[in-house]
C-alpha positions as CSV (number, residue, x, y, z in Angstrom):
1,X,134.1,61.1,127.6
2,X,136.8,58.9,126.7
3,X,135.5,58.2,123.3
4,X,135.6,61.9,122.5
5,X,138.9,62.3,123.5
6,X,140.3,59.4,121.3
7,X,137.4,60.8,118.7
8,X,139.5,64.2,119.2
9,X,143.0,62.8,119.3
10,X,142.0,59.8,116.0
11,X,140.7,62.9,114.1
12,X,143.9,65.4,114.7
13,X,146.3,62.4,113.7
14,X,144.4,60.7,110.7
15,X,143.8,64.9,109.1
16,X,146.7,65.7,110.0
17,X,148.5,65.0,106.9
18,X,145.9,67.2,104.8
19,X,147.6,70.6,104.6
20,X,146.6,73.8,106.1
21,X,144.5,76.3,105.9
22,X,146.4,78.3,103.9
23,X,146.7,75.9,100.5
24,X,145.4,78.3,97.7
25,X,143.8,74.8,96.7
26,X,141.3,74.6,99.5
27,X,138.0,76.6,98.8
28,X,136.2,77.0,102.1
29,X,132.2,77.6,101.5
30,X,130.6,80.7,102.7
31,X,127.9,79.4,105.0
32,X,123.9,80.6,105.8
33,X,124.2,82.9,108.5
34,X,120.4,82.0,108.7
35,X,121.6,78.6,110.0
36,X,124.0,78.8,112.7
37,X,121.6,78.5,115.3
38,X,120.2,74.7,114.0
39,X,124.3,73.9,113.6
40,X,125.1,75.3,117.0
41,X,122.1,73.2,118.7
42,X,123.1,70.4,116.4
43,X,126.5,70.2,117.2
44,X,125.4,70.8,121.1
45,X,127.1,74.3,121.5
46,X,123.6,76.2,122.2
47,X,123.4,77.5,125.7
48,X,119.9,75.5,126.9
49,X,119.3,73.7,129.6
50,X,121.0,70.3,128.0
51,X,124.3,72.2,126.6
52,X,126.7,70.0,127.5
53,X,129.4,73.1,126.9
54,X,129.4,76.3,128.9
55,X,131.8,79.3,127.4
56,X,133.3,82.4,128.4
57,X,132.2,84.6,124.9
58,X,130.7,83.8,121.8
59,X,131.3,86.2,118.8
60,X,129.1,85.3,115.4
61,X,129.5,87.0,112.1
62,X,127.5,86.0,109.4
63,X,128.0,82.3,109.2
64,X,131.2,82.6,111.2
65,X,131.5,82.0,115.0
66,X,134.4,81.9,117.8
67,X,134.0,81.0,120.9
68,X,136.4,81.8,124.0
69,X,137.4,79.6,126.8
70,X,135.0,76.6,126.0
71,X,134.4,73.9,129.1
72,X,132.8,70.7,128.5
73,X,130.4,69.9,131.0
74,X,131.0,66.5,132.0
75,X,129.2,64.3,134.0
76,X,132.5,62.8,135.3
77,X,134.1,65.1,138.4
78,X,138.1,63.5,137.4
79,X,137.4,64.7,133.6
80,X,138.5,67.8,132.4
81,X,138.4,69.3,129.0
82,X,139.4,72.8,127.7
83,X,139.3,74.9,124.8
84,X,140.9,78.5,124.6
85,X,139.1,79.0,121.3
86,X,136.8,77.2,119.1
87,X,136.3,79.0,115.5
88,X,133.6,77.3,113.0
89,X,133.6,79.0,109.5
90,X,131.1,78.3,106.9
91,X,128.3,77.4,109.1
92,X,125.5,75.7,106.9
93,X,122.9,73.4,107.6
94,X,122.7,70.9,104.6
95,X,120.0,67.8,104.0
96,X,122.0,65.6,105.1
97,X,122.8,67.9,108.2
98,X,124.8,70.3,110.1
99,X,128.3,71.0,108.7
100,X,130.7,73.6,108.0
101,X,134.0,74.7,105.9
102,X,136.5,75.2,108.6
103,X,137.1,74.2,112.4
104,X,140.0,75.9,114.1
105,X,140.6,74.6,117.8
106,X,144.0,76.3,119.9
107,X,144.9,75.5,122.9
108,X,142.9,71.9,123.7
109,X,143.7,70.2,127.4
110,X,142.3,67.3,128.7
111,X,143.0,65.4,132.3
112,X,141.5,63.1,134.0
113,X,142.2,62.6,137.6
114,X,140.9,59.5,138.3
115,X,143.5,58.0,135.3
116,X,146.5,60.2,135.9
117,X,146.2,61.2,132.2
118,X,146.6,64.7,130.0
119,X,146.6,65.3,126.7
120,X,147.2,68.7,125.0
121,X,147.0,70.2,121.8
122,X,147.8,73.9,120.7
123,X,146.1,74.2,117.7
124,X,144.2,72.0,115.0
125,X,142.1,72.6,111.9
126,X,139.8,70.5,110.0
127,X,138.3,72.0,106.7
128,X,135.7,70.9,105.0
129,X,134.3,68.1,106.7
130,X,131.0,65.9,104.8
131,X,128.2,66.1,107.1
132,X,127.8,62.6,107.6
133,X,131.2,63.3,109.5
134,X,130.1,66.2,111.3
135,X,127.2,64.1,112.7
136,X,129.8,61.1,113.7
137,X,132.1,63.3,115.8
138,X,128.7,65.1,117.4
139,X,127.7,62.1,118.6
140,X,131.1,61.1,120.2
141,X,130.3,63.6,123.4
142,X,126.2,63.5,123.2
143,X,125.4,61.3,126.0
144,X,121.6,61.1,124.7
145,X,122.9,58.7,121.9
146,X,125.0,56.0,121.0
147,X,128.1,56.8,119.3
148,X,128.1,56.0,115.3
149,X,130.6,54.5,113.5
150,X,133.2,56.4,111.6
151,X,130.9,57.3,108.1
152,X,131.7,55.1,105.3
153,X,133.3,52.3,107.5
154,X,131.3,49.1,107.2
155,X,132.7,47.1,110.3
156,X,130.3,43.9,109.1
């Protein structure tokens, strides 16, 4: 849990710096609304038995999908994480695996009891992530698998 917090926290400062959504430069990719199922199991956001996120509503249009008041299901009783809204935009399933154009989180908490700590966020935006990075930040909160290394970093 405490890797995808600093996962969450490493991502918002090290993007941070790369504009916003509203740069006429940035082309955002349409999606396959055929796909959003294989990215939402992929990325661990389909309701199933081993979802580790449980939501208030999920809205999908086309390749496009908000959900409201996202919990993550931890295994640890002190931890608690919070999203108001999760948007994904441009959901596609490529060959070298899920990804999408846009990811819009608001209003992000995080505590942890045990540790006295809390980190919040009100809103944050990454656009068009590769997949191999997609994949990286998915396995940062799957507790099936070991975390990867950030893509492209060769820590030999």
């Amino acid at each position: 849990m405490k890797t995808w917090i600093v996962a969450l926290i490493s991502t918002t400062i090290l993007c941070s710096a790369c504009g916003k959504s509203s740069d006429p430069e940035v082309e955002l990719g349409a999606g396959d609304p055929a796909e959003v199922d294989a990215v939402l199991s992929a990325l661990l956001l389909a309701q199933s038995e081993n979802s580790l996120f449980s939501y208030e509503s999920m809205d999908v249009e086309g390749a496009n999908v908000t959900f409201s008041g996202l919990t993550f299901d931890s295994q640890d009783e002190n931890v608690d994480v919070k999203i108001g809204t999760l948007d994904l935009s441009g959901i596609d399933m490529t060959e070298a695996g899920a990804s999408f154009s846009k990811m819009s989180l608001k209003d992000v908490s995080y505590s942890d009891a045990e540790e006295s700590g809390a980190v919040a966020i009100s809103s944050f935006e990454l656009l068009n992530p590769t997949p191999e990075f997609v994949s990286w930040l998915a396995s940062q909160y799957d507790p099936n698998t070991e975390p990867q290394d950030w893509p492209g970093l060769d820590l030999a």
